[in-house]
Structures are given as structure tokens and as C-alpha cells.
N, C-alpha and C positions, 0 to 999 in steps of 0.2 A: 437261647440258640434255637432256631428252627428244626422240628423234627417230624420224623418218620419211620414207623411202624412196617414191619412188613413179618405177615405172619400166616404160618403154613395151614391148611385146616385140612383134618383127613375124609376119606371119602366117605366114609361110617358118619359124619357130623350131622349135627342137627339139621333139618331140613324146616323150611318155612311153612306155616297155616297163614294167617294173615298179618297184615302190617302194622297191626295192633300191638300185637305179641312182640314186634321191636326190643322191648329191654328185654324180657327173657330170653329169645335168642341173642340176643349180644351178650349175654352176660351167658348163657353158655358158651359161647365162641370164648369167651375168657377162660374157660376153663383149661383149655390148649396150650400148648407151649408158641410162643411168637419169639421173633425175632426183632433187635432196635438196631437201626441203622449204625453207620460209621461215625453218622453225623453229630451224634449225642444218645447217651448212654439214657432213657426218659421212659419208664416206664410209664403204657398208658392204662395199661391195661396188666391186672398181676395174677398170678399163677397163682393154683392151687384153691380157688373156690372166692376171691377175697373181691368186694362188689366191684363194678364195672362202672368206669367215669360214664356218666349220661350222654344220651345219643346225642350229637353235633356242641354238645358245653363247650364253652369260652373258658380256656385256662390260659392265664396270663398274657388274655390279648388276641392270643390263638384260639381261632374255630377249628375245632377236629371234624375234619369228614372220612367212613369210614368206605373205601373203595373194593369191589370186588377186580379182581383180574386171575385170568386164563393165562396168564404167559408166565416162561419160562427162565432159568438162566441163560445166556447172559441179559437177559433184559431185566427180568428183574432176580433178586436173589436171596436168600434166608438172611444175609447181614445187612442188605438194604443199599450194596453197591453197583448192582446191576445198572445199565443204560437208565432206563427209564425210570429208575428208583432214584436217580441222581439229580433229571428233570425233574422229576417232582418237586426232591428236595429244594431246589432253584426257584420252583414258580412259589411254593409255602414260602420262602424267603422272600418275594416280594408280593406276598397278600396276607402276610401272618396267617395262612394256614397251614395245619397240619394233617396230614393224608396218613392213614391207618391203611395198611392195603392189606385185603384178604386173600390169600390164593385158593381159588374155587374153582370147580369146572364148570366151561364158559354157558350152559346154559341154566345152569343152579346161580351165578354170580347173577347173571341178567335177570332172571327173576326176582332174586331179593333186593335189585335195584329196584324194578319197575314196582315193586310192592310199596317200596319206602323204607323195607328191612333194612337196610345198607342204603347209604348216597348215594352210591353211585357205581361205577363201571369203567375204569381205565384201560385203555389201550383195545377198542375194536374197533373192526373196519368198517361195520355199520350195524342197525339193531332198527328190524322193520317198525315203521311207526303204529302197525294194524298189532302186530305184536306183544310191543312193548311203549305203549300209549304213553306212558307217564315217564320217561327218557326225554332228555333234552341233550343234544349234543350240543358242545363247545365246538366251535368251530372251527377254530385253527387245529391242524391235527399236532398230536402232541408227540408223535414217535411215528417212522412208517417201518413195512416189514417188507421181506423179500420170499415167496412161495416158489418152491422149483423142484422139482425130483430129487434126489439124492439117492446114488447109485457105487459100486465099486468095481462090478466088472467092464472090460473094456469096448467089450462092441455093443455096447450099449448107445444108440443115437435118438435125441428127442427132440427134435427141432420146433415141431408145433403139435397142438394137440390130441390129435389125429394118432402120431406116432407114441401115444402110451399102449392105445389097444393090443401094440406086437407084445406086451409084457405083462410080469404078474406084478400089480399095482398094490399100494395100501394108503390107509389115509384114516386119520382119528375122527373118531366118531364127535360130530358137536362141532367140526369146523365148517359152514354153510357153504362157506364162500368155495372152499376144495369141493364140497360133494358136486358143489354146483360146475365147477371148473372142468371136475371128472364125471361130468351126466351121462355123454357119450361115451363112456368107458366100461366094458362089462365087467361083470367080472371082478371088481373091485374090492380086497379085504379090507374090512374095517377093524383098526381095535381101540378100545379103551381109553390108552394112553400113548403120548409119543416114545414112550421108552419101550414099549411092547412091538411098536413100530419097526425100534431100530433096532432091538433085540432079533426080530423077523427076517431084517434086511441083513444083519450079522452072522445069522444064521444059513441063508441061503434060501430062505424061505420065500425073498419077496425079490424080485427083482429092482425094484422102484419105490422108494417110500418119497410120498408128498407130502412136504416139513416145512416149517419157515427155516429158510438155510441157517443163521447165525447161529440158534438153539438146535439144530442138526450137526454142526460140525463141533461142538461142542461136545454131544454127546458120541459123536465119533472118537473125538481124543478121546472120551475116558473110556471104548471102550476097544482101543487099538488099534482105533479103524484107520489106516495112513495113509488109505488109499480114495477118499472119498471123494467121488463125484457131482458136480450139478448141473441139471441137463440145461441145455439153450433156452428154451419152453420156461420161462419165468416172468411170474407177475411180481411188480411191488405195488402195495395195497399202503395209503394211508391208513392209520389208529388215531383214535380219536378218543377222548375222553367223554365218558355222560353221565347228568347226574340226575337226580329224581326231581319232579316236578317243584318237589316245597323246597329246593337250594335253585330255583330261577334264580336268584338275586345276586349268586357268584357266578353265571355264564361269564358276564362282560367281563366278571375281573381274574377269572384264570385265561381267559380268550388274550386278554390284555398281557399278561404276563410272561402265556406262551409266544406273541407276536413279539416282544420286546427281548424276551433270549434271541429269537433270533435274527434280530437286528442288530443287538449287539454281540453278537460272535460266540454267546455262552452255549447254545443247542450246537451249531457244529462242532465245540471243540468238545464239549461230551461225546460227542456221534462220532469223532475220527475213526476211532479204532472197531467201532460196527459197521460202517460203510464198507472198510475193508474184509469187517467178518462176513457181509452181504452178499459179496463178489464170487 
């Protein structure tokens, strides 16, 4: 049975020197506790110090590639049933591969892609090629997102970009695409983490937090929030999958796999109930 990995890594983790050093950092990362999908119980990787399956091996048919990603629940999630944790699962079922996904923050993930440390980088909306030179995006996007304010008071109005300036704004540190969104914007808190964010905005602190909606209203239910808003003023941004220059040879066949869910109805009928979460 096809499987998939999806495993948390704390912010203390090992950080990369060069793309040499690949087994030793992955076999620290095994040190950490991960999580195995819904899909099959498959350890790849085991706890408590014990070696680490080889970078990219063929076990039973299956190439493991290991991915970094930035994103959150509900897209992805610790049991591996998040949105885009279930795409995966789909396209690994027609290429016998199996995606190990790291959660890392989004400019530590790109690094140890663009190094070779990690294969690769799922779910961004772009990754400059002066950058990050040794990135190859697959071309079909494999998941897109929804960026839009998220607010609870009521005279709050955002219609185009212009109208954040009247308020106190926030936005996580490491999302390009927002700082770039909010150039024109002064004044702008940055923090950390999205949950510091909504922590801010819960508090009274921010007037406007810029979130990708799904994983914003998410973190609203848990933390009361029933009155959550999202301004008019919204982008949806394709994610795209990329992977390190030495796996050129699976572009065509996850490109392939992704165009054929959704030809045949398998990606929307994953996506129903995120489109709705998007809105």
C-alpha cells in the first residue's frame, strides 16, 4: 500500500552546512518524533536514534522522496489527512512514490531543498530561480491557496489594497509573496508564526492579520473566534511542487499524475470541502 510520512520538526532542529552532510542531517531529523498517515501505519523512518532508510532508496518498488513544506492544517496535518496530504497520497499511488514531508519554516525548507539536503519543496507559490538555482518546478500546480485579511470587528472594510493602510496590520515573517503584497503598507507587525499572528488579532492587538484563509479559520474555531472575517481584498496564489535538480527525471511523472487526478475528478473531489473553507 502506498505511503506517507508527514513529520513535525521543531524550530531548535538541525540546520544545514552543505549537501554533503545529507545522511547525517536526515538521520538527525529521525531523531524526532513524525507522524504516518491514515493511509498505512509504515514506518520510514524510527524513533529514538535507530539508522535512517537511505536518501531517495527503493523499498518495495517505491522511491521515497523527502519534501520540505511551510504549510499548515488543514492542508496538511500530524496524521497525514490534511488536503494536500491526501494529493500526495493519490499522485504516490500512481508513480509508486512515496513523499516523506517535513514541516519546516518556509525559508529553512527551501534551502535544504535547493542544497539537495531534502528533494524537494511542496506546496509554494513560486521560489526565485537566481535564489534557488537547483529547484525545478513541476508544472501543474498541485494545491492553490486563498491570502486575504482576516478580521472580527465590524467596520472594518478592505476592498483593495490601498484600504489596509487605515489599520494595524500583521503578517508572518518568510511569506514573500504578503510582504510583497503589503510594500505599500507601513507600519506593518511582523511575527514569527501564524498562531502569534492570530494570538495578536484575538487579542486586540492587530486589527488585520494577512493569513491564507483555510488555516486561518481553523485556527479561529480553536481559539473561539465565531466571529471571523475576510476582507474583499483577496489573492489566490497557485502551490506548486519542486524538487532538486538530481530528481529532474520525476518532473514529467508527478506533472503527469497531478494532470490526470484532475481529469479524472480525484483532485476536486479531495478539494470540495477546501474550496468551501477558501470562501
Amino acid at each position: 500500500m502506498q505511503k506517507l510520512v508527514v513529520k513535525e520538526e521543531g524550530r531548535s532542529g538541525v540546520g544545514f552546512v552543505f549537501a554533503a552532510f545529507r545522511q547525517i542531517l536526515l538521520s538527525s531529523f529521525g531523531q524526532r518524533r513524525f507522524f504516518p498517515t491514515i493511509a498505512a501505519v509504515t514506518i520510514l523512518l524510527t524513533v529514538g536514534g535507530a539508522p535512517l532508510e537511505s536518501h531517495g532508496q527503493t523499498t518495495d518498488g517505491h522511491r521515497t522522496l523527502y519534501l520540505a513544506t511551510s504549510n499548515q492544517p488543514p492542508v496538511v496535518n500530524a496524521v497525514g489527512s490534511g488536503y494536500l496530504d491526501r494529493i500526495l497520497l493519490d499522485v504516490g499511488q500512481r508513480t509508486r512514490l512515496t513523499f516523506d514531508i517535513r514541516k519546516l519554516p518556509a525559508a529553512r525548507g527551501l534551502a535544504l531543498a535547493n542544497t539537495g539536503v531534502l528533494d524537494g519543496e511542496v506546496a509554494r507559490t513560486d521560489a526565485r530561480e537566481d535564489q534557488y538555482p537547483h529547484l525545478i518546478r513541476v508544472p501543474e500546480p498541485v494545491i492553490d491557496i486563498v491570502v486575504a485579511g482576516v478580521y472580527t470587528r465590524d467596520d472594518i472594510q478592505v476592498d483593495e489594497i490601498e484600504d489596509f493602510r487605515k489599520y494595524r496590520v500583521g503578517r508572518v515573517r518568510g511569506w514573500k509573496y504578503v510582504e510583497n503584497m503589503l510594500s505599500s503598507v507601513a507600519g506593518v507587525t511582523v511575527t514569527r508564526t501564524e498562531d502569534q499572528l492570530m494570538d495578536m488579532l484575538n487579542a486586540d492587538r492587530l486589527d488585520i492579520a494577512v493569513l491564507t484563509v483555510a488555516p486561518a479559520r481553523l485556527r479561529a474555531r480553536e481559539r473561539g473566534m465565531i466571529n471571523l472575517k475576510i476582507t474583499n481584498y483577496a489573492i489566490r496564489k497557485d502551490m506548486y511542487l519542486y524538487l532538486h535538480e538530481s530528481k529532474a527525471d520525476l518532473v514529467g511523472l508527478i506533472d503527469s499524475a497531478i494532470r490526470a487526478m484532475k481529469a479524472d475528478g480525484r483532485h476536486d473531489a479531495i478539494l470540495k470541502d477546501y474550496r468551501f473553507e477558501n470562501q
